[in-house]
N, C-alpha and C positions, 0 to 999 in steps of 0.2 A: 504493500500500500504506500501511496504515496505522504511525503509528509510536512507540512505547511512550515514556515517560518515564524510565521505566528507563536511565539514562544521566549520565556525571557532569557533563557539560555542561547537567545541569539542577539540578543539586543549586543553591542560594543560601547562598551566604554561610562557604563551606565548600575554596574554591579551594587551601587546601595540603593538605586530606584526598585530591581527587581527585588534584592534583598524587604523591602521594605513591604513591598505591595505583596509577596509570597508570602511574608509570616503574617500579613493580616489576613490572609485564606486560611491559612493554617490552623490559623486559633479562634476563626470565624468572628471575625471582628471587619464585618464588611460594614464601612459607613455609605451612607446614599447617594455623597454626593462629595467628588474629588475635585481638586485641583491640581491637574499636573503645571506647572509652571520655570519658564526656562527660556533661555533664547531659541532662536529657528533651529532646525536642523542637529540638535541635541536628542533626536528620540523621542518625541512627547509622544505624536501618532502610532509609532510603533509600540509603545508602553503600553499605550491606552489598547490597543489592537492586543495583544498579549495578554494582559489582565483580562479582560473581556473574554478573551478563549479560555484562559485561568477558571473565572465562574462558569463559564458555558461545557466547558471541558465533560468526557463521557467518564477519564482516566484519568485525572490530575497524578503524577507522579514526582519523587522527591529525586532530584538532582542535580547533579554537580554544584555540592553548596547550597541549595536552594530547599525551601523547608515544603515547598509547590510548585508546581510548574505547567501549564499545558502540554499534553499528547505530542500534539500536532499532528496525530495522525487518525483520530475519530472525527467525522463527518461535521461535526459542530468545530473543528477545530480547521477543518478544512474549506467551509463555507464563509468562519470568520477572514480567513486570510485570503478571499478570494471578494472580501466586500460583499457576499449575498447571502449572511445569517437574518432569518427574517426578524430574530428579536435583539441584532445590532445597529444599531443606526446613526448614522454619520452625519452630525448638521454642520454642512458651511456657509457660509455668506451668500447671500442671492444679491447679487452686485457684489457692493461694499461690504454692506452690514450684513447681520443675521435678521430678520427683520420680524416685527411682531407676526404677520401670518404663518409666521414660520415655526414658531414658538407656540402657537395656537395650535399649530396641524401637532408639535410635538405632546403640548396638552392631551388634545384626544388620542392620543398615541398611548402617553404611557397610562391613560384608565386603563386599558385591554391585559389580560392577562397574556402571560408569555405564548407563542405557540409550541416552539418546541424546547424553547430551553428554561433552566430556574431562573431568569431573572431577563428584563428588559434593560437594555443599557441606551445609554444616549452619550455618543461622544459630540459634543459643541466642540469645532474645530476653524477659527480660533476663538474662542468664547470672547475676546474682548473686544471683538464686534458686532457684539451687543451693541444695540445705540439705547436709549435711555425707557425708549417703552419697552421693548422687546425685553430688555434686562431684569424692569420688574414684572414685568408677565412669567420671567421667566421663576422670579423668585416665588410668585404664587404658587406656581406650581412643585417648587421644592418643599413649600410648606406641606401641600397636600396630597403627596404624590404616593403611593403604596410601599408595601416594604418593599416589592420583589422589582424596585426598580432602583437603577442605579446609573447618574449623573457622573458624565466626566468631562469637565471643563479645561481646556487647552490654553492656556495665555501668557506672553511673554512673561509678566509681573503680575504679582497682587495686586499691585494698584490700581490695575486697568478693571479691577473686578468689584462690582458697587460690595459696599461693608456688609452688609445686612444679605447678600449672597457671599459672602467670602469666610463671614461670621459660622456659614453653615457649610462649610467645605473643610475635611482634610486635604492637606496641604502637601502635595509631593513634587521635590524643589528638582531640576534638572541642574546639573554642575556644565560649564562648558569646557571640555578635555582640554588641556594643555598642549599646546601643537605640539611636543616631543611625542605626547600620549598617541597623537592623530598618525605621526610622521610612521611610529613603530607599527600603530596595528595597517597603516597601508601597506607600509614596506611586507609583514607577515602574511596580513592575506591574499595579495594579490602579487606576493612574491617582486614587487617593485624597490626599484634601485634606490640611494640614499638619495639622490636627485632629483628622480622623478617623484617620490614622497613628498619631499620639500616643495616642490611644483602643484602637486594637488592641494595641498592642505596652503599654499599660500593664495594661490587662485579662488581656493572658499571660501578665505577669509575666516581661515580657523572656523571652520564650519563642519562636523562632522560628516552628514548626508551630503553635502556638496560634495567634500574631498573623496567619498567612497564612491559619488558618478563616472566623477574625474575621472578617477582610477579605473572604472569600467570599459572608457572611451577614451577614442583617441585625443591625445593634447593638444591642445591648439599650439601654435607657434607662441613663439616666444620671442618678442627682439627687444632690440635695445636701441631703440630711433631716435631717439631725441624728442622733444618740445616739438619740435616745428612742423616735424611728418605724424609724431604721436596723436597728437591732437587734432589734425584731420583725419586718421586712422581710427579713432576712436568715434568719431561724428559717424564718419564712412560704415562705421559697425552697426551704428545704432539702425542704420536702414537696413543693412544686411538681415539684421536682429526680424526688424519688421516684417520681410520678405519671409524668413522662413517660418513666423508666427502666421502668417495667411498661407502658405503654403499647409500650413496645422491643417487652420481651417474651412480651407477649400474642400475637406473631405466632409463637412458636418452636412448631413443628411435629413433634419427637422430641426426645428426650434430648443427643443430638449438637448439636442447633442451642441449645439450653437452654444447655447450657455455652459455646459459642462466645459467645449474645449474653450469657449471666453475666458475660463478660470485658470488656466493653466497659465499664463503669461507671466503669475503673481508669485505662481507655488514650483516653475520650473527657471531653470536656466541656458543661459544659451554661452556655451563654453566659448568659441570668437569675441565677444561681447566682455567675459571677465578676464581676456588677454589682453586687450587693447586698455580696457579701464586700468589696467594693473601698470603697463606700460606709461600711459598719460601719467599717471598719480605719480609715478617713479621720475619721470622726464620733467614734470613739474617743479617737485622738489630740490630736484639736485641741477637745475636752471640757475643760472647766473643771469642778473640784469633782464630780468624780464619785461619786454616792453612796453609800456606804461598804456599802448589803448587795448593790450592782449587781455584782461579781466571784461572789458564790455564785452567787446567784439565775440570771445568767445561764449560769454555765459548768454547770448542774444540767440547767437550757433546752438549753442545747445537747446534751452529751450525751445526754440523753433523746430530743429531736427525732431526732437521729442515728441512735439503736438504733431509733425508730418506723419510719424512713424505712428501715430494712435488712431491718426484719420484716417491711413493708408489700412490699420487694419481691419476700421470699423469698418470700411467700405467693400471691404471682400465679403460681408454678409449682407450684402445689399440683394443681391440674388435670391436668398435665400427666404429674406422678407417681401420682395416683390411678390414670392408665390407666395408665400402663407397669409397677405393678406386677402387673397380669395376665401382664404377657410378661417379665420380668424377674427374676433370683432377687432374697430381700432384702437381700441382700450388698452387689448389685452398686447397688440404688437408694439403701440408704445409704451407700455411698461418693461417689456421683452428688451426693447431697444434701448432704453433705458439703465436696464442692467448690466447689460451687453458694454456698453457706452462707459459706465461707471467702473466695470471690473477693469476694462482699460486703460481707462487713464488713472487707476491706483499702480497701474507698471511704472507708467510714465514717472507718479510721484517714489515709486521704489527707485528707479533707476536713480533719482537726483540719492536718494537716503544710502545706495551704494556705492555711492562716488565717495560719499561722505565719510563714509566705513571704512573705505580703501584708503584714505587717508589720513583716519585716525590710526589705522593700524601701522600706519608709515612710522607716524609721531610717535605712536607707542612703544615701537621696536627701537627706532632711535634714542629715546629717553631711558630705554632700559640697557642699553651700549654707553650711552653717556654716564650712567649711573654704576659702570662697572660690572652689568648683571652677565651671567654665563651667555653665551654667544646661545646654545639649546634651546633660549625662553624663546629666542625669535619666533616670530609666527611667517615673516616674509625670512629667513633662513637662505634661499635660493640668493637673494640679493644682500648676503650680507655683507658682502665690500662696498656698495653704496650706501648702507646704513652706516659703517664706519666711520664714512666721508661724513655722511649728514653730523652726525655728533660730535666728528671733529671738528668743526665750523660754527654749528647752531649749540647755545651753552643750555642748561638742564633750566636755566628760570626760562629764556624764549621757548623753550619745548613746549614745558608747561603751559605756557600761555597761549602757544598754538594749537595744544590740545585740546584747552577750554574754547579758544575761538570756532575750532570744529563741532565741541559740542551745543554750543550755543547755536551757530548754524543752524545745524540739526534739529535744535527745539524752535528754530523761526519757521523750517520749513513746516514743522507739524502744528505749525499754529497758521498757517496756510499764508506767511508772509508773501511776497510775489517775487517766485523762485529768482528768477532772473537779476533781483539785487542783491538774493543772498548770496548766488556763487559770485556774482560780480566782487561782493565787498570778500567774501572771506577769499579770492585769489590774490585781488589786490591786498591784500595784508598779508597773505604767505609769502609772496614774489618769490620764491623760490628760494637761493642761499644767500644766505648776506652774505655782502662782500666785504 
């Protein structure tokens, strides 16, 4: 028989998450309502996916270390890891948010008793897109929900989660692994070079799931251009980017699968796309005399590329609405379109919060070279002769203070400042190396 992955003895890198969630099977100390929380690509979905097969389980068995653990190989454990358990269910965003109808349909959902297994489960993925009805709709129903149902809320931070649902959640924290952590389990499981590990897990961004795709696929190139061809290299990507996201969805076949593969722009990557960004970030910093109109001009570039690449993709489901408004009221295709519209252009606003990232983690790896730390913390590793250079030039209070510049950035764009002066102002402040 065949047998699913579904299980916490495959999770990596995560051994007090499963540890934790296994001895509460154990000692049947299930509460109704979790909190996984933790950055992206730390495991949360797969945890969640695992425990879920844990309760559902025909065999739960004890091993390696583990006080429980899913089969993975009974039918309930097979149906989980294939997404079609009929008493698991998966809510994500319809657009943006998770939205109050949604939350409603999950209401009448969990009154019904299980069909086939002990317990109904609900993973919210990411729960802290909630928007403020939806959230307390949602907490009614934790009030009143039965025993044999069980909440598992997804979300970078507690604080994105309202008190009075957070009040009612255990709390299971995600740790983000150590890039040496990342570097070793690449190089082991997929037998990859000290090189090419340092290449994945810097192209993630110290991201678990990212660096294990990497390592599935092939690497994108890697150069070292400079400012001048970098940064049109990277414009040049962001379209490349858009092309093969319509090329996605050129296969979408109804309205149903339009929005499913809409979603994927947000929760996948496009490996070209984090070479060139990785490249710019690097070409940027270690720039001398950067040109004084290069912060407008480019951050105008940008933006605009951005909004082309989001129109370009909206417009490849134009077909697809042209016909279903024969069969559809106009209601229901502009709300369709609508979603469609919204799940988009949150790429657009991730792409700026990735450039962001890639830059902090510049500042971060420099500051820890300036401060004497083991050359191993690195997360960018692959370049660490140019991080040298940066710290030998830039002193640990300007680090600092460029750090805080990035993160400040980063809190204007989420308060919906208008992008285009944020990166304008924080390039012009980096200018690259002092001289």
């Amino acid at each position: 028989m065949s047998t699913s992955k579904v299980c916490f003895r495959n999770l990596l890198l995560q051994d007090t998450v499963a540890r934790q969630l296994s001895h509460s099977f154990s000692r049947g100390r299930i509460a109704q309502t979790y909190l996984f929380a933790g950055s992206e690509s730390t495991g949360r979905l797969p945890s969640a996916k695992a425990f879920a097969a844990l309760l559902q389980c025909a065999e739960p068995l004890a091993v390696d270390g583990l006080a429980a653990d899913a089969c993975g190989a009974c039918e309930s454990c097979l149906r989980i890891a294939a997404d079609s358990h009929p008493d698991v269910t998966i809510v994500r965003p319809d657009g943006y948010e998770i939205r109050i109808d949604q939350v409603r349909a999950l209401q009448d959902a969990a009154a019904l008793k299980p069909g086939t297994g002990r317990w109904l489960i609900f993973i919210l993925d990411p729960a802290d897109r909630l928007n403020q009805s939806s959230a307390n709709s949602l907490l009614k129903i934790l009030e009143e929900a039965p025993s044999h149902v069980v909440f598992i809320l997804i979300a970078r931070e507690t604080g994105a989660i309202l008190p009075t649902v957070l009040s009612r959640s255990e709390i299971v924290r995600f740790a983000s692994p150590a890039p040496s952590e990342i570097r070793s389990t690449l190089a082991e499981k997929y037998s990859l070079s000290a090189e090419n590990a340092a290449i994945c897990c810097s192209l993630g961004e110290g991201r678990l799931g990212h660096a294990l795709l990497l390592a599935e696929s092939s690497l994108p190139e890697i150069s070292n251009s400079g400012l001048k061809y970098s940064h049109t290299d990277y414009l040049n990507t962001i379209e490349t980017t858009s092309r093969h996201w319509q090329e996605v969805f050129a296969v979408a076949s109804s309205l149903e699968e339009a929005m499913r593969l809409a979603a994927l722009p947000c929760r996948e990557f496009y490996a070209p796309l984090l070479a060139s960004r990785k490249e710019f970030c690097r070409s940027l910093l270690m720039s001398v005399a950067l040109p004084v109109s290069f912060p407008i001009i480019f951050a105008d570039m940008l933006i605009d590329r951005l909004d082309s690449a989001v129109r370009a993709m909206q417009k490849s489901f134009e077909p697809l609405f042209a016909e279903a408004k024969k069969a559809y009221p106009a209601a229901v295709i502009k709300d369709l379109d609508g979603a469609i519209s919204s799940m988009l252009n949150a790429w657009s606003g991730q792409q700026l919060e990735e450039l962001l990232l890639c830059l902090l983690n510049w500042y971060s790896d420099t500051l820890k070279i300036a401060c004497g730390a083991d050359e191993t913390l690195l997360l960018n590793l692959d370049r660490k002769e140019d991080i040298i250079t940066l710290a030998a030039v830039d002193d640990i209070t300007l680090l600092r203070a460029r750090i805080e510049l990035v993160e400040k950035s980063a809190g204007l764009l989420r308060r919906h400042v208008q992008p285009a002066l944020v990166i304008e102002n924080l390039i012009t402040q980096i200018g690259g190396l002092e001289p």
